[in-house]
PDB file of N, CA, C and O in Angstrom:
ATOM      1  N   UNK A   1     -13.545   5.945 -13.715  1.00  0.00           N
ATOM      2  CA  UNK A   1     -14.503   5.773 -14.796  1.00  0.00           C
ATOM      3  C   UNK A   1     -14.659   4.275 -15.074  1.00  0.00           C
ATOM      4  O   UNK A   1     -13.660   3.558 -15.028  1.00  0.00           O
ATOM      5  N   UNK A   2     -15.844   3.777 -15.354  1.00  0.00           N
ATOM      6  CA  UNK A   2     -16.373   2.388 -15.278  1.00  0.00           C
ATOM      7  C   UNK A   2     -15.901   2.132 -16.946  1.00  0.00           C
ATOM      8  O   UNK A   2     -15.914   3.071 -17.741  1.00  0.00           O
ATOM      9  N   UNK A   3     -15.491   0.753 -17.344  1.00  0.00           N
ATOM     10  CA  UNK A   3     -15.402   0.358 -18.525  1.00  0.00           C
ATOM     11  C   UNK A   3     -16.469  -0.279 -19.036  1.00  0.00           C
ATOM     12  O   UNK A   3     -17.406  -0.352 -18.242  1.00  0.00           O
ATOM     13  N   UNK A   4     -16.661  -0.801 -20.168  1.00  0.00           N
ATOM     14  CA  UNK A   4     -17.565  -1.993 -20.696  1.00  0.00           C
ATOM     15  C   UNK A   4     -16.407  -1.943 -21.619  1.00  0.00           C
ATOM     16  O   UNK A   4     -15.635  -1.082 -22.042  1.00  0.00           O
ATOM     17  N   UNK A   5     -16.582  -3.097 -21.747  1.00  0.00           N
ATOM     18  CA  UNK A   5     -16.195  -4.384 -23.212  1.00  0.00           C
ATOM     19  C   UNK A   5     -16.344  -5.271 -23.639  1.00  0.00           C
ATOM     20  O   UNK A   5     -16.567  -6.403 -23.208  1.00  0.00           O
ATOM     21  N   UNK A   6     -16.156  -4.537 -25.258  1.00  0.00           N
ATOM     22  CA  UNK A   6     -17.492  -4.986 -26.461  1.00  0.00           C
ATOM     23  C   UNK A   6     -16.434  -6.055 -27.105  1.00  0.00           C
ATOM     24  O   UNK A   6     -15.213  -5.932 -27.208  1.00  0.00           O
ATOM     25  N   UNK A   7     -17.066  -6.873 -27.409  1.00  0.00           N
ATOM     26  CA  UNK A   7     -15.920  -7.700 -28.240  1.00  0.00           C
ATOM     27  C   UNK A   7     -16.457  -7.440 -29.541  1.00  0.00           C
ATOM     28  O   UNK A   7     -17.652  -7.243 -29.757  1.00  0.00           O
ATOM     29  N   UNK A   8     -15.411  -7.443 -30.538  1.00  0.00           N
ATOM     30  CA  UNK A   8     -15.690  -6.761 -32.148  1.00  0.00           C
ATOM     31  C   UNK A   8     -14.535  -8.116 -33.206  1.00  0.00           C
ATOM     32  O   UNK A   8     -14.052  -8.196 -34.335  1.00  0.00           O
ATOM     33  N   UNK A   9     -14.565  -8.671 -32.347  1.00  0.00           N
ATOM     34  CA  UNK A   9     -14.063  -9.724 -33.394  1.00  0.00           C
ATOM     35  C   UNK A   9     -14.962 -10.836 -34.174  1.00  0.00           C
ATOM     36  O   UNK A   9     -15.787 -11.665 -33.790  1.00  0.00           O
ATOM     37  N   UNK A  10     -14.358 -10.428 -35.612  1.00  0.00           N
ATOM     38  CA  UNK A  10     -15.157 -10.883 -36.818  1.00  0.00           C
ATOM     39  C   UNK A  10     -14.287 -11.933 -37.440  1.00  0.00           C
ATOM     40  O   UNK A  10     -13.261 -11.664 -38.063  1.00  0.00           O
ATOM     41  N   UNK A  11     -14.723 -13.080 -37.250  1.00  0.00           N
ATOM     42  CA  UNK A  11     -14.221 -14.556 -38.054  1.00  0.00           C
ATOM     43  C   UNK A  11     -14.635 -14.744 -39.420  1.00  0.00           C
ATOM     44  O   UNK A  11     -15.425 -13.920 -39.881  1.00  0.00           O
ATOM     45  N   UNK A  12     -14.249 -15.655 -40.115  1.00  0.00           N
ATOM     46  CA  UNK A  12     -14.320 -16.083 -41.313  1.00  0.00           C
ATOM     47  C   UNK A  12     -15.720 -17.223 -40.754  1.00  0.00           C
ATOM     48  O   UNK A  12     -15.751 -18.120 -39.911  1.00  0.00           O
ATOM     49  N   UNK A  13     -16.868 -16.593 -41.784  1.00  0.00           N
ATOM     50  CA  UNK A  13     -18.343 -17.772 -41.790  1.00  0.00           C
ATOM     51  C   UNK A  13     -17.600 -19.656 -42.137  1.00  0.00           C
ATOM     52  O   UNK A  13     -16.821 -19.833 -43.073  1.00  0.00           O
ATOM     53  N   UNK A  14     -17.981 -20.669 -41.330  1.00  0.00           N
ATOM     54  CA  UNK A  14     -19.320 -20.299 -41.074  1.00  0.00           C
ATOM     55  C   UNK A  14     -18.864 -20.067 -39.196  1.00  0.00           C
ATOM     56  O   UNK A  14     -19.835 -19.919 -38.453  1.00  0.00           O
ATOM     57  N   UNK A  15     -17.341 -20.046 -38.488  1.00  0.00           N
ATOM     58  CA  UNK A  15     -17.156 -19.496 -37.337  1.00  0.00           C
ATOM     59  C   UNK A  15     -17.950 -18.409 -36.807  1.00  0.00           C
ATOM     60  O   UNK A  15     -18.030 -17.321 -37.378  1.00  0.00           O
ATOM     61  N   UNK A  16     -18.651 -18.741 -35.511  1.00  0.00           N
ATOM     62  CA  UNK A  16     -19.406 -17.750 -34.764  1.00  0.00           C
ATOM     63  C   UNK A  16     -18.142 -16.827 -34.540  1.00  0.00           C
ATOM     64  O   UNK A  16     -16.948 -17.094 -34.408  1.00  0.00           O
ATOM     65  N   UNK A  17     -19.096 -15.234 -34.549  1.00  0.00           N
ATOM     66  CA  UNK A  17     -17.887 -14.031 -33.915  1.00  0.00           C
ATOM     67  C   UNK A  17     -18.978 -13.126 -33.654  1.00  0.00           C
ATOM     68  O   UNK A  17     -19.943 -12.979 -34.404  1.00  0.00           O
ATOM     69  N   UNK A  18     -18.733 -12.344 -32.237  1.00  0.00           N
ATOM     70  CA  UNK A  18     -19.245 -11.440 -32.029  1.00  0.00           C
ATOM     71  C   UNK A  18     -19.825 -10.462 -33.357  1.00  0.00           C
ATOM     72  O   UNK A  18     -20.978 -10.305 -33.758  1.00  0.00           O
ATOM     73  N   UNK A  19     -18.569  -9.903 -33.833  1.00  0.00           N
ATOM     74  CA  UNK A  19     -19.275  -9.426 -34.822  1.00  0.00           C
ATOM     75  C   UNK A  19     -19.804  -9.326 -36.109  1.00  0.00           C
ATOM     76  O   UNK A  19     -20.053  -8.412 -36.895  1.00  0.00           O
ATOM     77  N   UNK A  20     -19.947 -11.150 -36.075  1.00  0.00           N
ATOM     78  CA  UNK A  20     -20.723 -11.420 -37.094  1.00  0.00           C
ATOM     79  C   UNK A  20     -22.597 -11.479 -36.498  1.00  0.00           C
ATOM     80  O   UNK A  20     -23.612 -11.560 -37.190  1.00  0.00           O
ATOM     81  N   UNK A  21     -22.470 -11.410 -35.175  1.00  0.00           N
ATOM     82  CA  UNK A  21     -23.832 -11.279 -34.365  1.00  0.00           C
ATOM     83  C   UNK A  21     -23.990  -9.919 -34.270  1.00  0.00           C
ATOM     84  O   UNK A  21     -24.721  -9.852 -33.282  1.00  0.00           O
ATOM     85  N   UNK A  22     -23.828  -8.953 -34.576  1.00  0.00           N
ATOM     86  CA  UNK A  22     -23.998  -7.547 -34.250  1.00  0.00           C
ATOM     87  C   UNK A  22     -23.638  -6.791 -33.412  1.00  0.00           C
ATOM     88  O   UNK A  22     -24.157  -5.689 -33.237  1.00  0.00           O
ATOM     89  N   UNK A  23     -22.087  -7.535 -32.329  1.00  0.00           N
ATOM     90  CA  UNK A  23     -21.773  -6.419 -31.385  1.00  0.00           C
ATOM     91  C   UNK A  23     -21.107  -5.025 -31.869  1.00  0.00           C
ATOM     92  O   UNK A  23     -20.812  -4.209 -30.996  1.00  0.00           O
ATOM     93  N   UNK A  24     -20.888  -4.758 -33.072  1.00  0.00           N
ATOM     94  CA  UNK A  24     -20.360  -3.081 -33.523  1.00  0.00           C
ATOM     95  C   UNK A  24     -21.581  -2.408 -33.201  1.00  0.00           C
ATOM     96  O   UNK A  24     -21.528  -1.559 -32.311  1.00  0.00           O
ATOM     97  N   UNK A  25     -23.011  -2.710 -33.945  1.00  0.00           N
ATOM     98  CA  UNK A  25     -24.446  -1.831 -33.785  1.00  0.00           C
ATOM     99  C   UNK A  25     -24.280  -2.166 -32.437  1.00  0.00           C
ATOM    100  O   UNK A  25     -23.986  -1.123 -31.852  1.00  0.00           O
ATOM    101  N   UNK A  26     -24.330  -3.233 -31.547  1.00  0.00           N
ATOM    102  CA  UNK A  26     -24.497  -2.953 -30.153  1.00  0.00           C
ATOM    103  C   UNK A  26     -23.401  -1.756 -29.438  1.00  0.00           C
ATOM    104  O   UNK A  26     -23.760  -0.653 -29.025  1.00  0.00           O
ATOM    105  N   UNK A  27     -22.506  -2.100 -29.425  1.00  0.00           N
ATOM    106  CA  UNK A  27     -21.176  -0.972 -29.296  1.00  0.00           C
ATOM    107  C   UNK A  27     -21.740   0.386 -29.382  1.00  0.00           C
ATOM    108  O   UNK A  27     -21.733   1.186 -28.446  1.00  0.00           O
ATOM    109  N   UNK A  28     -22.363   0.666 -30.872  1.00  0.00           N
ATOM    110  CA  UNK A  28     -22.913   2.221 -31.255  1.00  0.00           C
ATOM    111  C   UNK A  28     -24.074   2.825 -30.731  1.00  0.00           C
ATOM    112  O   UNK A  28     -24.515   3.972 -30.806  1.00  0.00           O
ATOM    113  N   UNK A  29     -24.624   1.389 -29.967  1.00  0.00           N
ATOM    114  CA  UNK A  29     -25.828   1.629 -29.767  1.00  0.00           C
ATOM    115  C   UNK A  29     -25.733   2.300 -27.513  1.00  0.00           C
ATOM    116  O   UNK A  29     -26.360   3.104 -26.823  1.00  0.00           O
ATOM    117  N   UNK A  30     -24.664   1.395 -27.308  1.00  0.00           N
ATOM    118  CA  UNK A  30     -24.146   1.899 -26.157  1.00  0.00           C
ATOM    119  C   UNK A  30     -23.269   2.920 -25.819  1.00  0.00           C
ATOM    120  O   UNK A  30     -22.915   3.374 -24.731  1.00  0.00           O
ATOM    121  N   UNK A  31     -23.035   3.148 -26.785  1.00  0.00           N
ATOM    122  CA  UNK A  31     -22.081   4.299 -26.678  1.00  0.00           C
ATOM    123  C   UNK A  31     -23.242   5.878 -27.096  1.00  0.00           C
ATOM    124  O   UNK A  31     -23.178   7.031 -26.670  1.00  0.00           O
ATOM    125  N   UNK A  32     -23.920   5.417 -27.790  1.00  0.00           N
ATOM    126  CA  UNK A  32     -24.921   6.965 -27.851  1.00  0.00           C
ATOM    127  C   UNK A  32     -26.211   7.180 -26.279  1.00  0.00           C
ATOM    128  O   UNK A  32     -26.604   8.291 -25.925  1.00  0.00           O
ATOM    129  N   UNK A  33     -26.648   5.842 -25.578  1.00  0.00           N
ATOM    130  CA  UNK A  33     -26.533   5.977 -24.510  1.00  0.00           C
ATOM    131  C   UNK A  33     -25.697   6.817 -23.510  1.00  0.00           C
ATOM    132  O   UNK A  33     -26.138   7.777 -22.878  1.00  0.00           O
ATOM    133  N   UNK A  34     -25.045   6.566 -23.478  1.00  0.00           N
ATOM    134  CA  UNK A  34     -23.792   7.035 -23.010  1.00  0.00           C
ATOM    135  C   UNK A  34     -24.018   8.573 -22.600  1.00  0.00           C
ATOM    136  O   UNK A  34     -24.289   9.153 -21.549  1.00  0.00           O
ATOM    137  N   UNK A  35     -23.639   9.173 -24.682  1.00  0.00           N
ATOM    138  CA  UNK A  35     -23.329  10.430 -24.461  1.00  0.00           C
ATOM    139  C   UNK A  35     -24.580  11.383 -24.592  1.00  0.00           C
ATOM    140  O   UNK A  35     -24.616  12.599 -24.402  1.00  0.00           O
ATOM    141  N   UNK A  36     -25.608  10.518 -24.968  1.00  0.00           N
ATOM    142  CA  UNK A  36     -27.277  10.702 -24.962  1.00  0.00           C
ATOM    143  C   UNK A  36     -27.122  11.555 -22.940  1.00  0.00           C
ATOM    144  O   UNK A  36     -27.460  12.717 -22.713  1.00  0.00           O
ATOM    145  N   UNK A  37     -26.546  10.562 -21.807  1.00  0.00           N
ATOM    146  CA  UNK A  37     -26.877  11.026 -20.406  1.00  0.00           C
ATOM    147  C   UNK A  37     -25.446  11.588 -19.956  1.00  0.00           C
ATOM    148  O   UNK A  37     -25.433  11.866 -18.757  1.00  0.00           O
ATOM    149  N   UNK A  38     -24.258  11.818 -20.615  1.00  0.00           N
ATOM    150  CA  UNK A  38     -23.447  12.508 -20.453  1.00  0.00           C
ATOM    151  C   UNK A  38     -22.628  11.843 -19.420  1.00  0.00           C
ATOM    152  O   UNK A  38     -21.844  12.524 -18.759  1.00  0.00           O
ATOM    153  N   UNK A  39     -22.775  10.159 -19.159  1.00  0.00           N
ATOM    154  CA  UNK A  39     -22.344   9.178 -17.809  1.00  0.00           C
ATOM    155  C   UNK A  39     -20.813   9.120 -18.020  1.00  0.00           C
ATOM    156  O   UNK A  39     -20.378   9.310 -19.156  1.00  0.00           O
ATOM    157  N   UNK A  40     -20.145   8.922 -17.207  1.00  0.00           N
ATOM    158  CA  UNK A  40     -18.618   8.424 -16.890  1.00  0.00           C
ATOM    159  C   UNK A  40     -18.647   7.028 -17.401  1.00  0.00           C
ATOM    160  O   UNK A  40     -18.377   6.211 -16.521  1.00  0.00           O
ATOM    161  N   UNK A  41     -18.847   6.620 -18.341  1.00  0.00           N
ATOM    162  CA  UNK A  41     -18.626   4.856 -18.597  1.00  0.00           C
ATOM    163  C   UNK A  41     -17.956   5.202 -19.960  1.00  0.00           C
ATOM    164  O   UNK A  41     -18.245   6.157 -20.680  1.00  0.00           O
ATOM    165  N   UNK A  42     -17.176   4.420 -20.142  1.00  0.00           N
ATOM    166  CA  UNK A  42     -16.347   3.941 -21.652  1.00  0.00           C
ATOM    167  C   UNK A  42     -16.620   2.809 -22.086  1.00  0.00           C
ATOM    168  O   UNK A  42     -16.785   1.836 -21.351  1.00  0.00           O
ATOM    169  N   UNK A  43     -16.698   2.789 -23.254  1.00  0.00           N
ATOM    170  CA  UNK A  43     -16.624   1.760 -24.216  1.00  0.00           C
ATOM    171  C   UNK A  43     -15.214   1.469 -24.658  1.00  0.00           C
ATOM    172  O   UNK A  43     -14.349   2.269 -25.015  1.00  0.00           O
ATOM    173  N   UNK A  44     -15.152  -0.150 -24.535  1.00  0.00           N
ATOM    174  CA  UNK A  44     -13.934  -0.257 -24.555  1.00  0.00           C
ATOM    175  C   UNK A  44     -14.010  -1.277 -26.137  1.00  0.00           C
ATOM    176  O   UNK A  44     -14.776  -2.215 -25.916  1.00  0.00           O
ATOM    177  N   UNK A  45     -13.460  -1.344 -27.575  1.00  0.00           N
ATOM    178  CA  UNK A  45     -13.997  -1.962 -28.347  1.00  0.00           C
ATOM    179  C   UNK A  45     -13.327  -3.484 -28.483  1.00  0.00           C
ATOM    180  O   UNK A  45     -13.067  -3.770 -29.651  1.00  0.00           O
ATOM    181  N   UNK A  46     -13.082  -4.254 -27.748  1.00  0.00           N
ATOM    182  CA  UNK A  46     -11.860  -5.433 -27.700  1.00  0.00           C
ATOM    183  C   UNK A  46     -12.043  -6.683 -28.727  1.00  0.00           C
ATOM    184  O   UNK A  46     -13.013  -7.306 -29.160  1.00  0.00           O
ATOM    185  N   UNK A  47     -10.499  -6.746 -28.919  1.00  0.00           N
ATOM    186  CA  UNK A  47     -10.719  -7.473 -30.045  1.00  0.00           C
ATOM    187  C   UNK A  47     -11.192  -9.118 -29.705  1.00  0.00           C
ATOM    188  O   UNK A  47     -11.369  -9.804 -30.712  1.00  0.00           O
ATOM    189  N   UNK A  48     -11.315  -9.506 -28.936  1.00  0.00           N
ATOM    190  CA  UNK A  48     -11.543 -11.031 -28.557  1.00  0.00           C
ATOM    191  C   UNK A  48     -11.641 -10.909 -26.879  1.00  0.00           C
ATOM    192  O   UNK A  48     -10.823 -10.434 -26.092  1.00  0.00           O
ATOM    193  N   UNK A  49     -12.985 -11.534 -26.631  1.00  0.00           N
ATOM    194  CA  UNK A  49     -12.931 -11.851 -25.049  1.00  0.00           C
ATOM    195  C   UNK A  49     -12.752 -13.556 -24.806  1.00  0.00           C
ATOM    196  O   UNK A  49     -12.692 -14.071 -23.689  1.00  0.00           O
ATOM    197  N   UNK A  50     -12.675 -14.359 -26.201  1.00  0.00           N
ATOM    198  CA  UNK A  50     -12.097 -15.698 -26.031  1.00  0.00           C
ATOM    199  C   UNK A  50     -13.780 -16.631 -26.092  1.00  0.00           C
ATOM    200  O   UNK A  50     -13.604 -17.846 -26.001  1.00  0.00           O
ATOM    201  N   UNK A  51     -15.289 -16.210 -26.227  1.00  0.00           N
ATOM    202  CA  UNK A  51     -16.491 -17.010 -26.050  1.00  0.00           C
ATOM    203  C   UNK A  51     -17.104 -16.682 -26.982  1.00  0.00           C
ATOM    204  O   UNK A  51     -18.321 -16.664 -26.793  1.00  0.00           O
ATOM    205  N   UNK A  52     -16.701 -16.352 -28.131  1.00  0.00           N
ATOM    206  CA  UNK A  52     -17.115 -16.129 -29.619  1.00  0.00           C
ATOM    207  C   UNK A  52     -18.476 -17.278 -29.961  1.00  0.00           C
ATOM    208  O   UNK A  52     -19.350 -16.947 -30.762  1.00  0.00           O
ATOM    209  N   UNK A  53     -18.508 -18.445 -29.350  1.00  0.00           N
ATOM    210  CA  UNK A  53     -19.789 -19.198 -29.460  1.00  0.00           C
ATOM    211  C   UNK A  53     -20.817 -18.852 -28.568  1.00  0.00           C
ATOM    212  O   UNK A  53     -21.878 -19.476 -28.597  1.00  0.00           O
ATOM    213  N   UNK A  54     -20.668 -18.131 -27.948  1.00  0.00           N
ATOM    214  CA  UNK A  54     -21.377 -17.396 -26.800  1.00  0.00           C
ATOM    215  C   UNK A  54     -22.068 -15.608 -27.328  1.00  0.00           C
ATOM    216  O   UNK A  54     -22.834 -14.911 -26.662  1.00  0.00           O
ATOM    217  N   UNK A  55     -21.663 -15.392 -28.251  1.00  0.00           N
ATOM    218  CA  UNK A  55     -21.378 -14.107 -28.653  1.00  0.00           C
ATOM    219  C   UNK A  55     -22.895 -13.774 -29.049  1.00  0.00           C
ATOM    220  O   UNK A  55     -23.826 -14.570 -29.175  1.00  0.00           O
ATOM    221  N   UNK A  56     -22.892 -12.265 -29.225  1.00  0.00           N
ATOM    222  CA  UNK A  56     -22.566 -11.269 -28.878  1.00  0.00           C
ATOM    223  C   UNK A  56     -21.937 -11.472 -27.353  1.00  0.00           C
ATOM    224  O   UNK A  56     -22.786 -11.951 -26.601  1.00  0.00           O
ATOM    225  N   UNK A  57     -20.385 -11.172 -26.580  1.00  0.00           N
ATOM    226  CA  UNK A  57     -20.093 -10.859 -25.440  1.00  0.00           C
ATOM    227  C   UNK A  57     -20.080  -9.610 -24.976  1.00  0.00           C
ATOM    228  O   UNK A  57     -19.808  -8.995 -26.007  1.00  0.00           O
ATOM    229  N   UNK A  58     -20.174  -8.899 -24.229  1.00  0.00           N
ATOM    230  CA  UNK A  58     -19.563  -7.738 -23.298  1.00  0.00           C
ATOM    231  C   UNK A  58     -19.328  -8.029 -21.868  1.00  0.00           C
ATOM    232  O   UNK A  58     -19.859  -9.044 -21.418  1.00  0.00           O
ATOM    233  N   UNK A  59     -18.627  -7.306 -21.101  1.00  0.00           N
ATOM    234  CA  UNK A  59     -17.593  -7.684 -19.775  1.00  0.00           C
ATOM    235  C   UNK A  59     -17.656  -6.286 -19.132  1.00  0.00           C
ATOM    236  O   UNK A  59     -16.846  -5.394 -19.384  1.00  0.00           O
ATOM    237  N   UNK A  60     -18.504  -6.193 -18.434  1.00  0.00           N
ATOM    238  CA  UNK A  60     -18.302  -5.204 -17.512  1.00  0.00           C
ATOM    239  C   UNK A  60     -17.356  -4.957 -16.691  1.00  0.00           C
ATOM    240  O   UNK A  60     -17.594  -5.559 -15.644  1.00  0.00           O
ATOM    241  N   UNK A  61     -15.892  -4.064 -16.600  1.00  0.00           N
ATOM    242  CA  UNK A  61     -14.549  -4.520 -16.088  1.00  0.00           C
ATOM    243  C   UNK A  61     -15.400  -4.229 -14.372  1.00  0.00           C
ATOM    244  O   UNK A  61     -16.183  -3.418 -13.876  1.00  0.00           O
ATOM    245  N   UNK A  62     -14.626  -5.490 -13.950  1.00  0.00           N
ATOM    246  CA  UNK A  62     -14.862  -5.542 -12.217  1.00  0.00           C
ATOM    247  C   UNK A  62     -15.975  -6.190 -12.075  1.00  0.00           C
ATOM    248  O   UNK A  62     -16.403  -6.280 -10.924  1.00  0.00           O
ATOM    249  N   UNK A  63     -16.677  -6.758 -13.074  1.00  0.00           N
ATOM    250  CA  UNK A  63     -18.379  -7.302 -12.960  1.00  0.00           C
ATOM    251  C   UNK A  63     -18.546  -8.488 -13.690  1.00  0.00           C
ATOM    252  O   UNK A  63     -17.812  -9.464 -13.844  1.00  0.00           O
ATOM    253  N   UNK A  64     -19.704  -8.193 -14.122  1.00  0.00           N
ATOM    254  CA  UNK A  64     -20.384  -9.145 -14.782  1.00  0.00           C
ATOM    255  C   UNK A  64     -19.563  -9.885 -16.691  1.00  0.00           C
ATOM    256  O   UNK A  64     -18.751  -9.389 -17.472  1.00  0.00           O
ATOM    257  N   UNK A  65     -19.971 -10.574 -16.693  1.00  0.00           N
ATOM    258  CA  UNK A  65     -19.157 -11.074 -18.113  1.00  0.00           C
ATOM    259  C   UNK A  65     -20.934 -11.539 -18.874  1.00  0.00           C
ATOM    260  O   UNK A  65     -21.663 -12.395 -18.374  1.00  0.00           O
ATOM    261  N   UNK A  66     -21.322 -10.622 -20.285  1.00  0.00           N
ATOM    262  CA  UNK A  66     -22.715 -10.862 -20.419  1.00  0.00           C
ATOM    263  C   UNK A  66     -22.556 -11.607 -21.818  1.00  0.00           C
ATOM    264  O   UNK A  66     -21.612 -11.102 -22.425  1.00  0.00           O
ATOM    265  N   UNK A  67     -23.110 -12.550 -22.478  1.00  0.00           N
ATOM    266  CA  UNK A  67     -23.231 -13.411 -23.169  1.00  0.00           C
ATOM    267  C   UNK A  67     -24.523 -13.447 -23.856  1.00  0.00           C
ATOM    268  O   UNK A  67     -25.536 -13.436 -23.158  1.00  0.00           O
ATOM    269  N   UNK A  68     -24.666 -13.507 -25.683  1.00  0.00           N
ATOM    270  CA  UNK A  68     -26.261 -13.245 -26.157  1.00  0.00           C
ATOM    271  C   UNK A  68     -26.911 -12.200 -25.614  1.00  0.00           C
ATOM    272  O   UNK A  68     -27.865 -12.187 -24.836  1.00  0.00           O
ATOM    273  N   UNK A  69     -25.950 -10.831 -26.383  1.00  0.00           N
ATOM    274  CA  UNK A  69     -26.273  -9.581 -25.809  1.00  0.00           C
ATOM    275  C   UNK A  69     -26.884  -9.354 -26.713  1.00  0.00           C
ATOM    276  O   UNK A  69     -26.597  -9.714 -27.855  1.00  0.00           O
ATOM    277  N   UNK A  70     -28.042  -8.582 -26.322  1.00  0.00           N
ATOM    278  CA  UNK A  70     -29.115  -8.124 -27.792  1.00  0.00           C
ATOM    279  C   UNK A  70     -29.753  -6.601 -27.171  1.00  0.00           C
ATOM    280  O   UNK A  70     -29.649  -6.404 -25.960  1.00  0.00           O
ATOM    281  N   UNK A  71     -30.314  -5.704 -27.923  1.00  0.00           N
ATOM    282  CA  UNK A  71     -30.029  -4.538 -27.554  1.00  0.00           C
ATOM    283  C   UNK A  71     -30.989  -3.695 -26.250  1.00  0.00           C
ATOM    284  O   UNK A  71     -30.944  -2.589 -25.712  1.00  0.00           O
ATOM    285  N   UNK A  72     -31.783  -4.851 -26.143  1.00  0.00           N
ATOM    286  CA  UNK A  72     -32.643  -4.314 -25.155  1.00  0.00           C
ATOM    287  C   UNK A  72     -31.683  -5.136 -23.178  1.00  0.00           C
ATOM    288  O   UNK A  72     -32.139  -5.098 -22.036  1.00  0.00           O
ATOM    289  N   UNK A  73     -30.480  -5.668 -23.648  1.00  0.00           N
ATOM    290  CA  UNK A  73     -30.130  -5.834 -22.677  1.00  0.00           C
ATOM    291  C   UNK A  73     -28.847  -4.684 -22.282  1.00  0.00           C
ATOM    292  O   UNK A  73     -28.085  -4.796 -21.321  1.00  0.00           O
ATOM    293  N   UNK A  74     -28.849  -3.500 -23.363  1.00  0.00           N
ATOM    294  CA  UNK A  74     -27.411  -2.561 -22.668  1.00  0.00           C
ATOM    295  C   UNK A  74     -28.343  -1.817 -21.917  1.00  0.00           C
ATOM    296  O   UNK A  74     -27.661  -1.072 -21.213  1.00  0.00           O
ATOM    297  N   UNK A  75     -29.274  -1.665 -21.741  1.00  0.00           N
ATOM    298  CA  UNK A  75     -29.968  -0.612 -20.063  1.00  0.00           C
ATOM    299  C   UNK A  75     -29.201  -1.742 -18.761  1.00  0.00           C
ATOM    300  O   UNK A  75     -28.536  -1.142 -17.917  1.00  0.00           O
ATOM    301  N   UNK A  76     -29.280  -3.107 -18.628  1.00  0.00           N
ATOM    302  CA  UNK A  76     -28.954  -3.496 -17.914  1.00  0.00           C
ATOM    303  C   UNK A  76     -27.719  -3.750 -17.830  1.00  0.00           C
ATOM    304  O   UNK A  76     -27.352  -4.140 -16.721  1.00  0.00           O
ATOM    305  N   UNK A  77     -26.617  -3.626 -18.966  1.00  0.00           N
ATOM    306  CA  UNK A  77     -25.304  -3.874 -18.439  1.00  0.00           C
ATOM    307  C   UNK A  77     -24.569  -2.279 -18.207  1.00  0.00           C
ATOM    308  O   UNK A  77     -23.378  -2.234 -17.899  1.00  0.00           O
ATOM    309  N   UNK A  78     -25.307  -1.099 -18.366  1.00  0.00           N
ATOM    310  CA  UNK A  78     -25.429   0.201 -18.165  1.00  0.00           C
ATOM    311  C   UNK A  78     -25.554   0.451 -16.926  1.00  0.00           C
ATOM    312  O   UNK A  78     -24.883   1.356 -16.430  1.00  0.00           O
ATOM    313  N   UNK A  79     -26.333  -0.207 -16.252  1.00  0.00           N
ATOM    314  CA  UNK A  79     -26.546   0.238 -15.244  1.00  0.00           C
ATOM    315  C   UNK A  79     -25.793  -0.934 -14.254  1.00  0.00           C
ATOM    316  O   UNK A  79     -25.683  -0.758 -13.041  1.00  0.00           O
ATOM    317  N   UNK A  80     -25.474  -1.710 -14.697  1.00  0.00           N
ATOM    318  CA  UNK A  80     -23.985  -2.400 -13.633  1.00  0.00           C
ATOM    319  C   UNK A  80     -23.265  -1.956 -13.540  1.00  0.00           C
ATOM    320  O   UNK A  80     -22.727  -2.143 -12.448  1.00  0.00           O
ATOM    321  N   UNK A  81     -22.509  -0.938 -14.534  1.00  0.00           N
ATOM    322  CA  UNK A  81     -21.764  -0.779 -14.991  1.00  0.00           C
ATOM    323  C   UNK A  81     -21.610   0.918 -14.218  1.00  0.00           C
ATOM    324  O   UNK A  81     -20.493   1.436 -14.230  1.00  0.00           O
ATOM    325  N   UNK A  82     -22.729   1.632 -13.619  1.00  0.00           N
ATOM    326  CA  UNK A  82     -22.965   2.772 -12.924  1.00  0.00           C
ATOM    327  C   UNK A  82     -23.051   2.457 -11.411  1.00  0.00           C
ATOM    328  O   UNK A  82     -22.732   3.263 -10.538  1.00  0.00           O
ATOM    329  N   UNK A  83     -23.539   1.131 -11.173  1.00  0.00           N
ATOM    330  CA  UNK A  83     -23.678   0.563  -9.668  1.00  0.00           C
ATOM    331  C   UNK A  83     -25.020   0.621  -9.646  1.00  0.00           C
ATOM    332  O   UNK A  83     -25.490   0.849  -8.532  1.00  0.00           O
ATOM    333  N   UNK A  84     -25.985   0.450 -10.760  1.00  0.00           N
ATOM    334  CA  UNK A  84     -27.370   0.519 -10.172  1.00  0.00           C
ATOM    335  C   UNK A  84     -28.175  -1.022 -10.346  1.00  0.00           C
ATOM    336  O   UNK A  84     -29.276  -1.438  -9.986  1.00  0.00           O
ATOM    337  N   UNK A  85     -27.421  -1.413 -10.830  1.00  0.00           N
ATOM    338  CA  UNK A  85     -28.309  -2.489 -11.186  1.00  0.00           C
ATOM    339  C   UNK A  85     -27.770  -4.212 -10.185  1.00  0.00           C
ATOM    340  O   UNK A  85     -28.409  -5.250 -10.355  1.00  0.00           O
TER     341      UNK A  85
END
């Protein structure tokens, strides 16, 4: 089963943090994907991937590492994440 991971770490303002950029709604928003097509992928919710100025992050395990994730980009880390993309 393929992973993704969401980074959900929330700093004290005015520190950038994932989830002060919205990766939890992204998280919820990939995860009803998910069980919306019934796919083998997990959401993995991690507390720090370490590029919090980079953030929103997610890390496709074995792949891609995606940076200024916004929600019209989880079709594409979805489908790395299946081998299609």
């Amino acid at each position: 089963m393929k992973t993704i991971m969401v980074c959900i770490k929330q700093r004290f303002e005015p520190q950038p943090s994932c989830a002060g950029r919205g990766s939890v709604v992204l998280a919820e928003g990939l995860e009803a994907r998910i069980a919306e097509r019934s796919l083998a992928v997990r959401v993995h919710r991690f507390p720090c991937l370490g590029l919090c100025e980079y953030g929103p992050n997610m890390k496709v395990v074995g792949g891609e590492l995606y940076h200024h994730v916004t929600e019209p980009d989880l079709d594409t880390i979805l489908a790395e994440a299946l081998g299609e993309g």
